[in-house]
ZAPA-865313 format. One line per 8 residues: number of its first residue (from 1); for each residue x, y, z of C-alpha. Coordinates in steps of 0.5 Angstrom, whole numbers. Layout:
// residues N
NUM	X/Y/Z  ... $
This chain:
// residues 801
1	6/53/48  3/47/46  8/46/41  14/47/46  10/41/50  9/36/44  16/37/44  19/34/50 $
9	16/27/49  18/26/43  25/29/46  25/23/51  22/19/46  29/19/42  34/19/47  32/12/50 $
17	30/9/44  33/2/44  32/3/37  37/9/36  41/5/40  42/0/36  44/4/31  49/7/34 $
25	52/1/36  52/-3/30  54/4/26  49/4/22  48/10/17  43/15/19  39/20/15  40/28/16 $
33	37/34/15  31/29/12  25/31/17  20/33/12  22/29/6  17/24/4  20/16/6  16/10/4 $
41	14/3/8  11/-1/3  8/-7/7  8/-14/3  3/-20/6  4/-25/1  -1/-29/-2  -7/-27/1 $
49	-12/-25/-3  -18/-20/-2  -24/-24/0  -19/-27/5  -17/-20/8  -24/-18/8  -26/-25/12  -20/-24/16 $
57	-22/-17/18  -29/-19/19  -28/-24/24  -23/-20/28  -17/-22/26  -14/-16/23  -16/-11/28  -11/-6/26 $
65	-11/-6/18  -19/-5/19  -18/0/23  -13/4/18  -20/4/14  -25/6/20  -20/11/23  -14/13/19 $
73	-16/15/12  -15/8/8  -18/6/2  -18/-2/-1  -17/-3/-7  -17/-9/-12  -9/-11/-14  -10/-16/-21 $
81	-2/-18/-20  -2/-20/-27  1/-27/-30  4/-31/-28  1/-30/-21  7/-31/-17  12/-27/-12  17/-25/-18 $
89	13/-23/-23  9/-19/-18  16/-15/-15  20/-15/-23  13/-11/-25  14/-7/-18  21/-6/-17  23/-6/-24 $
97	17/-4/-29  17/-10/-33  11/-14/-34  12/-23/-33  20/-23/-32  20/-29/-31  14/-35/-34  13/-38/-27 $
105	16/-39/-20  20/-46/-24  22/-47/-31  28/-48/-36  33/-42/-36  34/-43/-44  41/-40/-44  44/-43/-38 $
113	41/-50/-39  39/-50/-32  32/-50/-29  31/-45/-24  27/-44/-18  26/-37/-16  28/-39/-8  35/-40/-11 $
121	40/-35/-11  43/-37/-18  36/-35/-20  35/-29/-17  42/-26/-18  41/-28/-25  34/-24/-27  35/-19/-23 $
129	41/-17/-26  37/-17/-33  32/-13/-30  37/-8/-27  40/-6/-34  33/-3/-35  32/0/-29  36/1/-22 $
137	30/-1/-18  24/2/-14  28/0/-8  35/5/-9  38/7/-3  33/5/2  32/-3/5  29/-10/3 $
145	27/-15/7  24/-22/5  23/-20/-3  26/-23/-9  29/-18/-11  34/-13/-7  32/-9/-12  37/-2/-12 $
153	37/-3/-5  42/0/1  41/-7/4  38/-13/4  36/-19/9  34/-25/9  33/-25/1  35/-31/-4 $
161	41/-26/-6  43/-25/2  41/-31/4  40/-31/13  45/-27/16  50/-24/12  50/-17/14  49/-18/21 $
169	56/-22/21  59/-17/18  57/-11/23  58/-16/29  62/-14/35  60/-17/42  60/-12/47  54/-8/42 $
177	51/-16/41  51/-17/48  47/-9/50  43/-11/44  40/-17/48  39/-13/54  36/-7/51  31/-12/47 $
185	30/-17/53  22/-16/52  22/-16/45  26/-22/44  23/-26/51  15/-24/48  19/-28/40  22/-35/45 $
193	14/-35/48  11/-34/41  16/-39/38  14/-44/44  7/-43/42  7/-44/34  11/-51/36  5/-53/39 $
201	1/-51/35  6/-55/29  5/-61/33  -2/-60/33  -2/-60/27  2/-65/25  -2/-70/28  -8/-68/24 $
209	-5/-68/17  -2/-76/19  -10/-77/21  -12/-74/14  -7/-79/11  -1/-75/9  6/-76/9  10/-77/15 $
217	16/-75/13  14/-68/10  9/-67/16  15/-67/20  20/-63/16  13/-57/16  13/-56/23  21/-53/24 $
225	20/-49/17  13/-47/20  15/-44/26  21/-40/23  17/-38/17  10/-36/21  15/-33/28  22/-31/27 $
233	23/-30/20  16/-24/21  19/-21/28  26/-20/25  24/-17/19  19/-13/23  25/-11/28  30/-10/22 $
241	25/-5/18  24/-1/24  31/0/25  31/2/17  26/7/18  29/10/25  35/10/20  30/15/16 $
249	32/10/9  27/14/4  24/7/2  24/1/6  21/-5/2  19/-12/7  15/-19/5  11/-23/11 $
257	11/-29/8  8/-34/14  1/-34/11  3/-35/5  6/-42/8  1/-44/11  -4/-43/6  0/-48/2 $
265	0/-53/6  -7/-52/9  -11/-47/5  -13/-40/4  -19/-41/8  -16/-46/14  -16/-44/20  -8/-45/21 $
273	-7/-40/15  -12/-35/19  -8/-36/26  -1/-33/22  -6/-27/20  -7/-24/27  2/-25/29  2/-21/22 $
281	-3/-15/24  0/-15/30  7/-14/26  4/-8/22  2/-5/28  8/-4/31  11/-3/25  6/4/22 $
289	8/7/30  15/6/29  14/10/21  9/16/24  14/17/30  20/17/26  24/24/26  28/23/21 $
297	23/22/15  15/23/14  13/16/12  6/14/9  5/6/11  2/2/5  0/-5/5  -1/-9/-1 $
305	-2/-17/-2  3/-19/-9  -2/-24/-11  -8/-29/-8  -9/-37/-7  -13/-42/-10  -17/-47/-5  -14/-53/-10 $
313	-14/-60/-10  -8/-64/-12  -7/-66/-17  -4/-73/-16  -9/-74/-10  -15/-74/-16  -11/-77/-22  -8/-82/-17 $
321	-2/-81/-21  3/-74/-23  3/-70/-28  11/-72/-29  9/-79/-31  2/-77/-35  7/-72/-40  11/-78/-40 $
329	6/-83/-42  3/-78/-47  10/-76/-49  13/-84/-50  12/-85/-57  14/-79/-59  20/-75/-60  29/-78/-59 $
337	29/-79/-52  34/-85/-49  31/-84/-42  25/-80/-39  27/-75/-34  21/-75/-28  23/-69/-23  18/-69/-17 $
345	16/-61/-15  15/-61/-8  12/-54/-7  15/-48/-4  12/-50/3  20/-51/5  25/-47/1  24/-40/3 $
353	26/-43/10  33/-42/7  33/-36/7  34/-36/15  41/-38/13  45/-43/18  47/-50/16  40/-53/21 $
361	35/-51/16  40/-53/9  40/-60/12  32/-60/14  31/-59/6  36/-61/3  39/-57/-4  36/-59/-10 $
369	39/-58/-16  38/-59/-24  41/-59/-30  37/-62/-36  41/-64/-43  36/-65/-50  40/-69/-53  39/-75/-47 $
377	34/-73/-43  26/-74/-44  20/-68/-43  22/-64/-37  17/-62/-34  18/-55/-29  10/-56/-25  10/-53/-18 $
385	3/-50/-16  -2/-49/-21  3/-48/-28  8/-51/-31  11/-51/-37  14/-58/-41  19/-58/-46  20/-63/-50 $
393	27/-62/-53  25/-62/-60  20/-57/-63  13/-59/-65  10/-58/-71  2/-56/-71  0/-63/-72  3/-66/-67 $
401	3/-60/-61  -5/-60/-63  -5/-68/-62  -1/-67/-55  -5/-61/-52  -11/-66/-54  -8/-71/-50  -6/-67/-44 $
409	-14/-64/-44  -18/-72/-45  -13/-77/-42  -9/-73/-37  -15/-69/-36  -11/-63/-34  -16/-57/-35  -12/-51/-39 $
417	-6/-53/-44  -3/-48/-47  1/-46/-53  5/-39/-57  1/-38/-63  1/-33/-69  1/-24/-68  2/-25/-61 $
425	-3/-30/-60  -4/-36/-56  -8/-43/-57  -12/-46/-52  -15/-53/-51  -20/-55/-44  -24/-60/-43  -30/-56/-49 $
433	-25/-56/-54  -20/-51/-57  -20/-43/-57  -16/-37/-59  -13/-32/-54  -14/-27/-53  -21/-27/-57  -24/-33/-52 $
441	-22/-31/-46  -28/-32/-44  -30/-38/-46  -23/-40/-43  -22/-37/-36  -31/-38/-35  -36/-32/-34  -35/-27/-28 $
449	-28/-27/-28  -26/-20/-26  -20/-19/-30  -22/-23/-36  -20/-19/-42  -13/-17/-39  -12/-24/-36  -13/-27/-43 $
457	-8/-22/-46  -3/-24/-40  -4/-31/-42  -2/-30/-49  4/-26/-47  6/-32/-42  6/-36/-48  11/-32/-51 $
465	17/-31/-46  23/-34/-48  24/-39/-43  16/-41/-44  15/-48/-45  12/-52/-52  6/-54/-49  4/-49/-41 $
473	0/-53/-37  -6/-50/-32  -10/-53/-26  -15/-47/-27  -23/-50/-27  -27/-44/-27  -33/-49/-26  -30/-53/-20 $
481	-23/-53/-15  -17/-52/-18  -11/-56/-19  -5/-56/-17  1/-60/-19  4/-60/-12  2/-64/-6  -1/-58/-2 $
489	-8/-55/-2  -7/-48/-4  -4/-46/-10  -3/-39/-14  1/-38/-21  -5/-39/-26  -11/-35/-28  -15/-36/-23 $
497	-20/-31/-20  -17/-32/-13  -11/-32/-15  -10/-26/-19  -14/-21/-14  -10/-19/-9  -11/-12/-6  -7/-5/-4 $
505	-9/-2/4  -6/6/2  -8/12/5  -13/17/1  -7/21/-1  -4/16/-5  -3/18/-12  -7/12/-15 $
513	-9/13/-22  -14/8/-23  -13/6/-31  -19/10/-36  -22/1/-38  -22/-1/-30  -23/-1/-23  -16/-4/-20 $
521	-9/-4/-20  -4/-7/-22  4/-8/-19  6/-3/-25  1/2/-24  3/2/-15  10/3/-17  7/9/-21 $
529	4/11/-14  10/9/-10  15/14/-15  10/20/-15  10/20/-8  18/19/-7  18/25/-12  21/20/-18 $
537	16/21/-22  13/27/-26  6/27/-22  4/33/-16  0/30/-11  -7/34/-14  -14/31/-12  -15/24/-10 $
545	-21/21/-10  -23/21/-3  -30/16/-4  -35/22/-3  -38/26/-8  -37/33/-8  -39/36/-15  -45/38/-17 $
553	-50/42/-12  -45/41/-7  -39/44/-5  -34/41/0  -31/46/5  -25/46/9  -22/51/15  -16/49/17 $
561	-11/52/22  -4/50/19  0/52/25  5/55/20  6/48/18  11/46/24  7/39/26  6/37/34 $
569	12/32/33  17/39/31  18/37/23  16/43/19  12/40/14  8/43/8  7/37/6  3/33/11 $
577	-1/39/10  -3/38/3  -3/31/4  -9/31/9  -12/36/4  -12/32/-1  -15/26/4  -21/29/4 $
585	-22/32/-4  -25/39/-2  -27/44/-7  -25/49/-2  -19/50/3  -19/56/8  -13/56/12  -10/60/16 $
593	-3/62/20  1/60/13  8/63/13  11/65/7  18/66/5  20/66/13  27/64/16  23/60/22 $
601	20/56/16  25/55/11  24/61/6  18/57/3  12/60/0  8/56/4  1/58/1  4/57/-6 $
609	8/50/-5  0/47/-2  -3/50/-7  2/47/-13  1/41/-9  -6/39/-9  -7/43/-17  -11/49/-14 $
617	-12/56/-15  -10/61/-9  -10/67/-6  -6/69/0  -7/75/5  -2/78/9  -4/80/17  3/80/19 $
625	10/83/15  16/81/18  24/82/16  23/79/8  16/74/10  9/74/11  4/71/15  -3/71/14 $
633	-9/66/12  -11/64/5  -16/61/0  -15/55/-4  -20/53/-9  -20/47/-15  -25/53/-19  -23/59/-22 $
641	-21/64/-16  -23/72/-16  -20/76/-10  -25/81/-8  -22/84/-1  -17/83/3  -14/87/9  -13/88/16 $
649	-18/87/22  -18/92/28  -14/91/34  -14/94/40  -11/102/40  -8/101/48  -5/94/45  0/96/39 $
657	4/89/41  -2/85/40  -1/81/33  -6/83/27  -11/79/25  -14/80/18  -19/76/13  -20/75/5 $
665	-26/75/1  -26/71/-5  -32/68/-10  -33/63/-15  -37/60/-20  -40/54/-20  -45/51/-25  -47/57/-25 $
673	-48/60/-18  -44/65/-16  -41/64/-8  -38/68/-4  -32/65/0  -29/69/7  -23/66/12  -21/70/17 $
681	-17/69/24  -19/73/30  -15/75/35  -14/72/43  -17/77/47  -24/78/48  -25/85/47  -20/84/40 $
689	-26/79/37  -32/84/39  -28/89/34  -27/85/29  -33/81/29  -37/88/28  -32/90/23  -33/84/19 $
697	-40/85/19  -40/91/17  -41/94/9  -34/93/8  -34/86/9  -41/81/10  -45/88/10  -43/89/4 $
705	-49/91/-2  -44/87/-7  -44/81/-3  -51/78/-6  -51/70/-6  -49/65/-3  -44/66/2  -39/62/7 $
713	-36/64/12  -29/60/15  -24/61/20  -21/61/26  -25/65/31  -22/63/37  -29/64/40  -33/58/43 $
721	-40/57/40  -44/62/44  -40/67/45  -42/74/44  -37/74/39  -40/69/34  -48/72/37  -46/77/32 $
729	-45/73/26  -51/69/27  -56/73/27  -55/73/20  -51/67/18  -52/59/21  -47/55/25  -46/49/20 $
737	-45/44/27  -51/46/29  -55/46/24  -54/39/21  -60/35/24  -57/28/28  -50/31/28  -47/32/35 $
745	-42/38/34  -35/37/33  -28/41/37  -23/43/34  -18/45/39  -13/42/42  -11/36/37  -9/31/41 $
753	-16/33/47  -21/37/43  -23/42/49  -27/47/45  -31/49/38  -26/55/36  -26/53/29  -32/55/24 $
761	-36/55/18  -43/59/18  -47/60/11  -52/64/9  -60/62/9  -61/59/4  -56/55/3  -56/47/8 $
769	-51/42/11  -50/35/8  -45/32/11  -39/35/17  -32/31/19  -27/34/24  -22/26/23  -18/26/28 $
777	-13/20/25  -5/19/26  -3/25/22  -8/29/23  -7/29/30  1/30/28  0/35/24  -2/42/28 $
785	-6/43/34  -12/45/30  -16/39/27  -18/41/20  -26/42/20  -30/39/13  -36/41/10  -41/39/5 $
793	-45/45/4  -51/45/-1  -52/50/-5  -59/53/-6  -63/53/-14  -59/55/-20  -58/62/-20  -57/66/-27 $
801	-51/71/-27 $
């Protein structure tokens, strides 16, 4: 009945989708037969680290995402993003598996003899190219949007590889356009008054910065490339992923990069880095509904950050001169050079405007492009943000690298020269003197730095890439701000503490396997995560660490009324199922209402493919045969499992059409203790319930003479708490909700608007309560009209066997 009426909404929902018909319209492809398949949205916020985050959730400006942590089941973990700390770097170890692809975001394709800046096309196709020889991509068949990278995908937008709007044209009729506008009037006029708010917000700005002494004609160029990196670009990405994972697309891959922006520009901490944050939170708000009602995919929803920043100062700020001209003062008098080439970085404040396409934004930044010959060129100098690379054109011998690297280090005062030394090693000079990576990655990167050793070994990896400078140049100063190259006051790419440590918002259920040496991720151990969870990958869901303790004297214990896996939105889906199971890392699953090999579930063992998933022993006892399959309950258990008993509880005899109902009796031994599980479902009608309440107090089941020890007792009873139904078992068993001190008891039943406690866990004396959870989150609340009932039982003193 309930499920029947969950379903008109959703039906409803569908049919005036605005989405839905988009896709008709456009003739986009659609998913089919795809509803209980896993579907992935991976959400990226580009540059902002996770002290960032945790600010920004503190002061209320990322409602939403601490919401998922307080009310959904997520869990933060630290990202290191590896080195060069940079978005292709990040997204080539994401998408493809391969660490440092390229040496920073702007350096010398030695093949090409072209200098390469990863907005640009040219770049991007190249490496990606490269990098699809190894692998296809995380992204195969599903959608990009803002990345790097396509990566595999069925379709990519606003990438440097499909700059603006090309596929938009390409699909482009008028009268579908033209209904398009009128079914999105809201969304479009809420994006125009948002636009209008940014430009005033742009201009604000922009006198401030003229007040603060910067340059005028880059002040004004920011605030049309704000205003569409920071508002439009984020709302069509977010309208476009929508209607990818309304499509059912198995993996839907977006980049918000208006933080990222404007922490260039006026630093990772500044209140206008801060303002884009909320837009953003905003934007993943609407984007998580849209994945968790979509009926063509079960989508989880992960937010990660590629990398951090750096609060810096520039370095021509403090110098009072470049870097471009300091090199070449140092480089002067030495090497075969007919002229000196001096390239000015300008950031990245400005290039990823492009990516919106049309003719508007390509004149406001202009194209800049670069082709450098050894034979009549000086240094070249490749420095944007806090790395750089110089290439002399002609090779170092030891002597004179050494005396350059000193130079750079006491007369450029740039803080960390870098240079590839033997085995894989690097050398490296600071202010302190000269060291070796990755023996001295303390003394190089600082105490306290919470990647030190792997940060040392990336570093010396960096020195080795093909494309690597002679001679690597870093802004990182772990006793004072950092520098950056460019003129902007946040900056990323370097070793920094801040830079590196960026973050992962995902569901408990996730797959993570934390590294055996670390607390923390990196992109290669995500996209691990990402193919598990696709079934890319070779892991099963098994246990995930749910941050509670549940070994020891205590055993978690869950019951769980499964409604034989049909969710509230009509999916059938085991897997959300195991999912929520493994959510909460218990020791104990009793469910019940599994069907097994029934035609209305698809002919799935259900209780046997739950129990693979999460990596657990199982026993399951029919109440009810029909044709070829069963329905009943079952015991899961992550300890050895002994089937004790099972059968049948008494009906009434004058109501043979009533369904049976039936228990199970397993025990378990843990460290030492020999504890008996029971599960039972009873039945709807009153008289039904006192039979089996007496029957399951009998010496057949709780009564009997063999059942010595501790005892726990779970099931769906269909009985409120004081029912002279549940008196009978209470006169020799606890109620666990009632029992905990300071705990109010929870309901269980109906999901959506608990009404009634009608699913139980009683112990036997002896045994006390910890802790009790019933979480209602999006999932929860989706995936049966029971909420699952979670205990942390105490066990009594060791007792020997």
């Amino acid at each position: 009945m309930l499920e029947r009426l969950g379903r008109i909404p959703r039906k409803i929902r569908i049919a005036f989708s605005r989405s839905e018909w988009v896709i008709r319209w456009l003739g986009l492809s659609r998913s089919e037969g795809t509803e209980a398949h896993p579907g992935l949205l991976m959400i990226q916020i580009d540059g902002l680290s996770r002290r960032q985050l945790e600010s920004a959730m503190e002061c209320g400006r990322m409602p939403f995402l601490a919401s998922l942590m307080r009310s959904e089941g997520y869990r933060l973990h630290t990202l290191y993003s590896g080195l060069p700390a940079s978005t292709p770097a990040v997204q080539g170890e994401l998408f493809f598996g391969v660490k440092g692809v390229v040496p920073a975001f702007s350096y010398l394709h030695r093949a090409s003899g072209k200098v390469f800046t990863m907005f640009d096309r040219e770049a991007a196709v190249e490496i990606q190219n490269t990098l699809k020889q190894k692998d296809a991509g995380l992204l195969v068949d599903g959608g990009s949007y803002a990345n790097i990278y396509s990566a595999g995908s069925q379709e990519a937008h606003f990438c440097p590889e499909f700059f603006g709007w090309d596929h938009f044209k390409n699909a482009f009729r008028p009268l579908a356009f033209l209904s398009i506008i009128l079914t999105h009037g809201i969304s479009l006029l809420r994006t125009a008054v948002l636009l209008v708010v940014e430009f005033f917000l742009a201009v604000f700005d922009f006198f401030q910065g003229l007040i603060a002494g910067r340059d005028l004609l880059k002040e004004l160029k920011f605030v049309p490339t704000r205003v569409g990196i920071s508002i439009l670009l984020r709302d069509l990405v977010a309208i476009g992923a929508t209607v990818d994972v309304l499509r059912g697309l198995p993996i839907v891959h977006l980049n918000f990069i208006g933080y990222d922006e404007q922490a260039h520009r006026r630093g990772p901490a500044s209140k206008f880095a801060h303002w884009t944050l909320k837009g953003i939170d905003d934007a993943i708000r609407r984007l998580f509904h849209a994945a968790t009602r979509s009926h063509r995919r079960d989508y989880e929803v992960w937010v990660y950050a590629d990398h951090g920043q750096e609060a810096c100062i520039p370095y021509p700020v403090e110098m009072g001169t470049t870097l471009q001209q300091e090199v070449w003062r140092i480089f002067g008098s030495a090497g075969p050079y007919k002229k000196g080439t001096i390239r000015e970085q300008r950031g990245t404040q400005f290039d990823r405007s492009k990516w919106l396409g049309g003719s508007f934004f390509a004149r406001l930044i202009g194209e800049e492009t670069f082709a450098w010959n050894e034979h009549e060129a000086g240094p070249l100098i490749t420095a944007m943000g806090s790395l750089g690379h110089i290439y002399p054109g002609y090779d170092l011998d030891g002597e004179e690298r050494d005396r350059l690297a000193r130079q750079l280090v006491s007369d450029a005062r740039v803080p960390l020269v870098l240079a590839p030394g033997p085995e894989g090693g690097a050398h490296a000079w600071t202010p302190a003197g000269r060291f070796r990576l990755p023996e001295d990655g303390a003394q190089v990167l600082g105490p306290g730095h919470p990647f030190g050793a792997e940060a040392s070994k990336d570093l010396a990896d960096l020195c080795h890439h093909p494309d690597a400078g002679d001679l690597i140049v870093s802004g990182w100063r772990w006793d004072k701000p950092s520098l950056s190259f460019s003129i902007e006051n946040g900056s990323h790419a370097g070793p920094g503490s801040e830079e590196t440590r960026a973050f992962a918002l995902l569901p408990l259920s996730a797959p993570v396997d934390l590294p055996a040496d670390a607390d923390y991720l990196r992109p290669s151990g995500l996209r691990r995560a990402a193919l598990t969870f696709m079934g890319r990958g070779s892991e099963p869901l098994g246990r995930r660490d749910s941050g509670i303790a549940s070994c020891g004297p205590v055993l978690r214990v869950m019951t769980y009324n499964v409604h034989h896996c049909v969710n509230m939105d009509g999916k059938l889906s085991p897997g959300r199922i195991a999912k929520i199971i493994s959510n909460y890392n218990p020791d104990i699953v009793a469910l019940q209402e599994l069907d097994v090999r029934r035609q209305r579930s698809g002919n799935i063992d259900q209780a046997h493919f739950i129990a693979r998933e999460l990596e657990m022993e199982y026993h399951f006892a029919p109440s009810l045969y029909i044709e070829e399959g069963e329905y009943g309950n079952a015991i899961l258990s992550r300890f050895p499992l002994e089937l004790v008993h099972a059968a049948p509880l008494p009906t009434l005899p004058d109501r043979p059409g009533l369904e049976p109902r039936g228990a199970l009796w397993a025990k378990v031994v843990v460290d030492g203790r020999e504890i008996h599980i029971f599960n039972t479902h009873f039945g709807l009608r009153r008289k039904e319930r006192l039979l089996q309440a007496d029957a399951l107090m009998s010496e057949e089941w709780l009564g009997n003479p063999g059942r010595a020890g501790p005892t726990i007792l779970c099931g769906d009873f269909n009985s409120l708490p004081y029912s002279k139904i549940l008196k009978k078992i209470r006169r020799c068993f606890h109620d666990a909700q009632v029992m905990m001190h300071d705990h109010r008891p929870q309901r269980t039943f109906p999901g959506h608007y608990p009404m009634g406690r009608i699913d139980h866990v009683f112990i036997s004396p002896g045994l006390s309560i910890r802790s009790i959870e019933v979480p209602r989150t999006s999932l929860t609340l989706m995936a049966s009209d029971h909420l699952p009932l979670i205990v942390d039982v105490c066990l009594s003193e060791k007792q020997e066997l």
